[in-house]
N, CA, C and O of each residue as an XYZ file, in Angstrom:
424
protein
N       0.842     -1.171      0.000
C       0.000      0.000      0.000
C       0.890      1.238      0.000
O       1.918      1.389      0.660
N       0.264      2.198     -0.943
C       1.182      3.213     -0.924
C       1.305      4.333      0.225
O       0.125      4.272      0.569
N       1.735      5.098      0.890
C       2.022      6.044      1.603
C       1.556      7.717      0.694
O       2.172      8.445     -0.085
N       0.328      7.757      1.243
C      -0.482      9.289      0.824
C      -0.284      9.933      1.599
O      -0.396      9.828      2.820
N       0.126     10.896      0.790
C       0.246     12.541      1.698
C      -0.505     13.524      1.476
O      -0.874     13.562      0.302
N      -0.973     14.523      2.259
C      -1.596     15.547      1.627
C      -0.435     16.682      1.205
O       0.561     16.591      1.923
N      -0.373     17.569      0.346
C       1.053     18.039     -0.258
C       0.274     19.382     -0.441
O      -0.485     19.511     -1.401
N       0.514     20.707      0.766
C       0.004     21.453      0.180
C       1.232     22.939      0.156
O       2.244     23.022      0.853
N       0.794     23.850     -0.740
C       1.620     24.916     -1.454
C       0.937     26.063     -0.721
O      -0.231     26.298     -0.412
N       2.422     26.863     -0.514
C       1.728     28.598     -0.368
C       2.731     29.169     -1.596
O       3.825     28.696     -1.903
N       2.150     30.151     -2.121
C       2.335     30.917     -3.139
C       2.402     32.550     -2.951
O       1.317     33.108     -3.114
N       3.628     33.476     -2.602
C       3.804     34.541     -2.334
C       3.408     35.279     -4.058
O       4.217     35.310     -4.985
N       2.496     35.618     -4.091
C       1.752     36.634     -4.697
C       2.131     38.208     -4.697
O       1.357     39.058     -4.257
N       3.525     38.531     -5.290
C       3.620     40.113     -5.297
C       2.956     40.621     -6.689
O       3.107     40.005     -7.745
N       2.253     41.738     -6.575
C       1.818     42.075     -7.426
C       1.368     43.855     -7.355
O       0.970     44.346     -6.299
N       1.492     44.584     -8.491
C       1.511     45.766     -8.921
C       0.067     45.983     -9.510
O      -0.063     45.562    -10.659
N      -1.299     46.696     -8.803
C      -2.468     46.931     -9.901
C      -2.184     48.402     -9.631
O      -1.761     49.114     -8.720
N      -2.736     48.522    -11.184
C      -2.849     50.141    -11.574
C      -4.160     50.709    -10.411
O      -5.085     50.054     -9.930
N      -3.881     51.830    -10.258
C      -5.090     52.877     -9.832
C      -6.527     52.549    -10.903
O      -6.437     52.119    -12.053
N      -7.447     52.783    -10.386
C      -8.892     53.041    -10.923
C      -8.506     54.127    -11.924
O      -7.761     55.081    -11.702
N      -9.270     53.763    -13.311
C      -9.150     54.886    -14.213
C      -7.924     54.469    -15.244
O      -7.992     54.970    -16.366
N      -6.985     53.732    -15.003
C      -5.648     53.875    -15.514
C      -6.075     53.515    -16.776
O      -7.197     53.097    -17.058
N      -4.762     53.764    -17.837
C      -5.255     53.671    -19.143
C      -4.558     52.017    -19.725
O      -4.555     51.462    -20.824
N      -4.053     51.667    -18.450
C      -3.931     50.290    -18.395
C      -4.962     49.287    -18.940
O      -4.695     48.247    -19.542
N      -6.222     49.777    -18.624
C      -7.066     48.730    -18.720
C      -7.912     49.094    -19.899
O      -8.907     48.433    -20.197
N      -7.593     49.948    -20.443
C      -8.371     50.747    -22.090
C      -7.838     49.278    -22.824
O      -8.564     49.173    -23.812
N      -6.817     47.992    -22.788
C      -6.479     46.975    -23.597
C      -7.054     45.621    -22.960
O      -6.808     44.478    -23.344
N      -8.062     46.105    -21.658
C      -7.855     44.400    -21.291
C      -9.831     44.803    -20.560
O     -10.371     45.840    -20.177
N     -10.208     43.651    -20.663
C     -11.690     43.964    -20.030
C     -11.908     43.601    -18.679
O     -11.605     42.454    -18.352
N     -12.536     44.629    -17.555
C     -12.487     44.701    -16.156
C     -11.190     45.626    -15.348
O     -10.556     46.483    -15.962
N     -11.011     45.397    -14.347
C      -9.740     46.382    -13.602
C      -8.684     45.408    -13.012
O      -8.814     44.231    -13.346
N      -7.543     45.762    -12.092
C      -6.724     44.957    -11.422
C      -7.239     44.094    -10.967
O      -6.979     43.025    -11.520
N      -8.079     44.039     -9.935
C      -8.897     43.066     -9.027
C      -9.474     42.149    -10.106
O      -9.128     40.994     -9.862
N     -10.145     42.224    -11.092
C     -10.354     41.151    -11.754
C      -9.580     40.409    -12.407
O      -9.833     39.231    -12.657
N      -8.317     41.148    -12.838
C      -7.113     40.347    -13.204
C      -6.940     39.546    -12.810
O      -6.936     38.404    -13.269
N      -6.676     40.078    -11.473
C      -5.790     39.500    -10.547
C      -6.602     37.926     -9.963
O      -5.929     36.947     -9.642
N      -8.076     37.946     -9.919
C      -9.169     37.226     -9.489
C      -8.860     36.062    -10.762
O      -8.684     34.935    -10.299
N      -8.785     36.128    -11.965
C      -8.433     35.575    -13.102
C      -6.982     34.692    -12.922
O      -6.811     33.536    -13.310
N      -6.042     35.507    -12.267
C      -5.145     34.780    -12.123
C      -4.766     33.739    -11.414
O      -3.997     32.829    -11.724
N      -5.810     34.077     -9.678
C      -5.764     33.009     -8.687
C      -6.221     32.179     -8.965
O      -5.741     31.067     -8.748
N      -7.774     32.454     -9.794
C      -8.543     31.082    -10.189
C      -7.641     30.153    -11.143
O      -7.434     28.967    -10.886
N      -7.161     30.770    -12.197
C      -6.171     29.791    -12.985
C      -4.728     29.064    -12.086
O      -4.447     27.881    -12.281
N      -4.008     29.816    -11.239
C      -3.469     28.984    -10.334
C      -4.053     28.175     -9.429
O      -3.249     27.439     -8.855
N      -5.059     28.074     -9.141
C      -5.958     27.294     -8.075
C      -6.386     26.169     -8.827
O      -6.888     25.342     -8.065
N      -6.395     25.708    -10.304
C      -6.909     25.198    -10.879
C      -6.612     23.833    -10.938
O      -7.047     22.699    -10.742
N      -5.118     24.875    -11.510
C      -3.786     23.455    -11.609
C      -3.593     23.147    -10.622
O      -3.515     21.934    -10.429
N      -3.426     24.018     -9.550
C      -2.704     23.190     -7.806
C      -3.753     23.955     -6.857
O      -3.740     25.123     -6.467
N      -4.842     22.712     -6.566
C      -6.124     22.708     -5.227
C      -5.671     23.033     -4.704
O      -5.778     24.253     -4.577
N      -4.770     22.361     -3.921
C      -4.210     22.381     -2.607
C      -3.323     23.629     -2.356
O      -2.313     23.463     -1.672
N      -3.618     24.926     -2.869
C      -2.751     26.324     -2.919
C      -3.156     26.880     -1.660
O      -4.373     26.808     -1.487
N      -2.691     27.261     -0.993
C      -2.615     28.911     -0.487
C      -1.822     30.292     -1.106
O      -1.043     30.014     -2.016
N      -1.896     31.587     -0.787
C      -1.933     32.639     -1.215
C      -1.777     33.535     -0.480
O      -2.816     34.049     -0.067
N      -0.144     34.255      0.124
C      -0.391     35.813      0.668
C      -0.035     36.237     -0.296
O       0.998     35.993     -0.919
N      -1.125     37.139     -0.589
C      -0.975     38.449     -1.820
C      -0.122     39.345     -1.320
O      -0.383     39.455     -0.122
N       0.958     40.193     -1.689
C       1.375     41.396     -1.403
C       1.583     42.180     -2.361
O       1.465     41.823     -3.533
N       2.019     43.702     -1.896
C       2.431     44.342     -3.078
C       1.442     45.802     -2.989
O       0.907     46.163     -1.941
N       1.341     46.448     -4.133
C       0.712     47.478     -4.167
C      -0.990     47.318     -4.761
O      -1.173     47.015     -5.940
N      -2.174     47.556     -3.813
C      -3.198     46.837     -4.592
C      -4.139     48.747     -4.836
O      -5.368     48.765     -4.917
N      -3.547     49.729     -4.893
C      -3.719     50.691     -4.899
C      -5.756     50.705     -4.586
O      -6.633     51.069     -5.370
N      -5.891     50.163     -3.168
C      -7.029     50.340     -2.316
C      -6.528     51.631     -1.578
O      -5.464     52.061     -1.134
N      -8.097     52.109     -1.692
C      -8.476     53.429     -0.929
C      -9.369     52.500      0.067
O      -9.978     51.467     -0.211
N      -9.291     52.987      0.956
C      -9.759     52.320      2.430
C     -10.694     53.478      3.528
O     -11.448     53.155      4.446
N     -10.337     54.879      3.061
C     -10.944     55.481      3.868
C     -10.761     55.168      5.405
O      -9.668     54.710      5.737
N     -11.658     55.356      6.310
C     -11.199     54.485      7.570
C     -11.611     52.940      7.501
O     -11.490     52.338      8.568
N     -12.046     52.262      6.486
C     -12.024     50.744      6.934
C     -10.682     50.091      7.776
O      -9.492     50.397      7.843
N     -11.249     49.381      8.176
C     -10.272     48.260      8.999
C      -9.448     47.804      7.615
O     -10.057     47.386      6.631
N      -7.869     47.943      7.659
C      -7.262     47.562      6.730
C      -6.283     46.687      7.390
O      -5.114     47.004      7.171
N      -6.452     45.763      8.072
C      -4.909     45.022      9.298
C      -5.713     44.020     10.142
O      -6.596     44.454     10.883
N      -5.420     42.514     10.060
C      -5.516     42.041     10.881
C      -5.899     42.350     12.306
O      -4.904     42.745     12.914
N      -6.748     42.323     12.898
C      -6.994     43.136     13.800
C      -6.830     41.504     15.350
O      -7.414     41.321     16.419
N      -6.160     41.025     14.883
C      -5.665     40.473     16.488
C      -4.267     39.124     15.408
O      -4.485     38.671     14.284
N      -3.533     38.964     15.910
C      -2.345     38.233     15.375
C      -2.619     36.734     15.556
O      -2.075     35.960     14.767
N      -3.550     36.174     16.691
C      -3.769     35.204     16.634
C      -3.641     34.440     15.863
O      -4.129     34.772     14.782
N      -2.894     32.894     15.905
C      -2.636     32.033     14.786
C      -4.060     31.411     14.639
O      -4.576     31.796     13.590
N      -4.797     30.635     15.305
C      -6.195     30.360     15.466
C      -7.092     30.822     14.628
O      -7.852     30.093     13.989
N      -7.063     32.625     14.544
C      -7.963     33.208     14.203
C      -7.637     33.008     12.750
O      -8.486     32.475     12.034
N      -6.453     33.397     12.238
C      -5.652     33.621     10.925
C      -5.693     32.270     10.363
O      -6.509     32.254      9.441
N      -5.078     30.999     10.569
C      -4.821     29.514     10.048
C      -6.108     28.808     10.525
O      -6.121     27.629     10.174
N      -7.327     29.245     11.314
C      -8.179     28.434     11.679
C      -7.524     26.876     12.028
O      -7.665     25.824     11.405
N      -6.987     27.080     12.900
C      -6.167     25.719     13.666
C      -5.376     25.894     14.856
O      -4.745     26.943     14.978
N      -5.329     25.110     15.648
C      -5.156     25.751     17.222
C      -3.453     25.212     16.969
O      -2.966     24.133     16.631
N      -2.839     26.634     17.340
C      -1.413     26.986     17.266
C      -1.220     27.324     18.646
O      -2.112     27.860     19.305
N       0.100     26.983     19.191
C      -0.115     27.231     20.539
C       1.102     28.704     20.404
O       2.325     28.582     20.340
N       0.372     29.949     20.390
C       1.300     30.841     19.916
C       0.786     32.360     21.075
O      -0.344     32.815     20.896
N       1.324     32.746     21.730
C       1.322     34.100     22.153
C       0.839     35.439     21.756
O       1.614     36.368     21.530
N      -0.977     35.571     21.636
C      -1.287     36.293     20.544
C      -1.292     38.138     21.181
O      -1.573     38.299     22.369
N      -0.982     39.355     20.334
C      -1.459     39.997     20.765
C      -2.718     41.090     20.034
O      -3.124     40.814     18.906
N      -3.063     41.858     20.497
C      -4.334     42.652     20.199
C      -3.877     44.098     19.923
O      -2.901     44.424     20.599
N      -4.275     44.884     19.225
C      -3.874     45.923     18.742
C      -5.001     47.158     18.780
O      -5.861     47.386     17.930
N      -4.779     47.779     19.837
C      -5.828     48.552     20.568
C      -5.983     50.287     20.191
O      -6.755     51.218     20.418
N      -4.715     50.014     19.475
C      -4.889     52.050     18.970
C      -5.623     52.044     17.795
O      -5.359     51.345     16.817
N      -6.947     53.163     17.934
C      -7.194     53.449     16.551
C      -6.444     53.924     15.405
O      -5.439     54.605     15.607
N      -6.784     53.669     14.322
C      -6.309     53.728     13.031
C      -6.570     55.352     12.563
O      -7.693     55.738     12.237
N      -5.391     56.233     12.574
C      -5.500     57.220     12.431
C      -5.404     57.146     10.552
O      -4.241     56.930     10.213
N      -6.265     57.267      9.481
C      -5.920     57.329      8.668
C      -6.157     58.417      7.584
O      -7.348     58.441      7.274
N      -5.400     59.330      6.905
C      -5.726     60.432      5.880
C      -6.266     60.646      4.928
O      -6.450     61.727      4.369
N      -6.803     58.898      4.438
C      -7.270     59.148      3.015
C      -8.823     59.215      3.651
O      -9.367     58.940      4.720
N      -9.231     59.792      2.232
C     -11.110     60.222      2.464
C     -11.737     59.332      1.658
O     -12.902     59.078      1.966
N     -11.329     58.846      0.807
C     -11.785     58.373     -0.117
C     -11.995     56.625      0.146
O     -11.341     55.971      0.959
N     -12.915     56.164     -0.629
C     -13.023     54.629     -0.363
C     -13.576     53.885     -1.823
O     -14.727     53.706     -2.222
N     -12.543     53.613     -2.303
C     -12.611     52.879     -3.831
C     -13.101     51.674     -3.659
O     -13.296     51.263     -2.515
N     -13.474     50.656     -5.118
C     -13.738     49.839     -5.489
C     -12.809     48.409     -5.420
O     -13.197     47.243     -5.354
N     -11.620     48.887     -5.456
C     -10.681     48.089     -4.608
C     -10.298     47.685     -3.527
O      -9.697     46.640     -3.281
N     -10.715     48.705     -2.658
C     -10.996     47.957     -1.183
C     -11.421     46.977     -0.401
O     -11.157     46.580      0.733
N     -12.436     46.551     -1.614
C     -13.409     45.177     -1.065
C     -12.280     43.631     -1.385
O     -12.652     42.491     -1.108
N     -11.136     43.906     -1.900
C     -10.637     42.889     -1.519
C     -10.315     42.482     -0.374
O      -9.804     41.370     -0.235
């Protein structure tokens, strides 16, 4: 009998989307976020078993939304009990922008 494993992948995702409006997307149909949505699904395709931290510039306007993990907990984050020292992050989010784009909802 053979020896099965489950074999799973994380995939560091840096990535550059243009601002809303850009003339980037006058050649391609939809904005960054859908690109980008296009791209995970096609990597997810070939390899199920993926995970994904996105980083990079996703040029979201956030306004004051919650933009940060709001407790470090491994539990909360990996949904699996990590025996890890979590802490909580209690200062409000002083933030400057006013605005709250269409990109944010990632």
């Amino acid at each position: 009998m053979a020896n099965k494993r489950n074999i799973y992948h994380t995939i560091l995702y840096a990535t550059y989307i243009a601002p809303e409006g850009s003339p980037m997307y006058d050649f391609r149909n939809g904005n960054g976020l859908n690109i980008l949505q296009e791209k995970l699904t096609a990597i997810t395709s070939d390899l199920p078993n993926t995970s994904f931290v996105i980083a990079g510039d996703l040029h979201a306007r956030v306004k004051d939304l919650q933009d940060y993990i709001p407790s470090d907990d491994l539990d909360f984050i990996f949904n699996d009990s990590i025996d890890y020292p979590s802490d909580t992050f209690q200062i409000p989010r002083k933030s400057r922008d006013t605005v709250l784009n269409s990109f944010a909802s990632l």
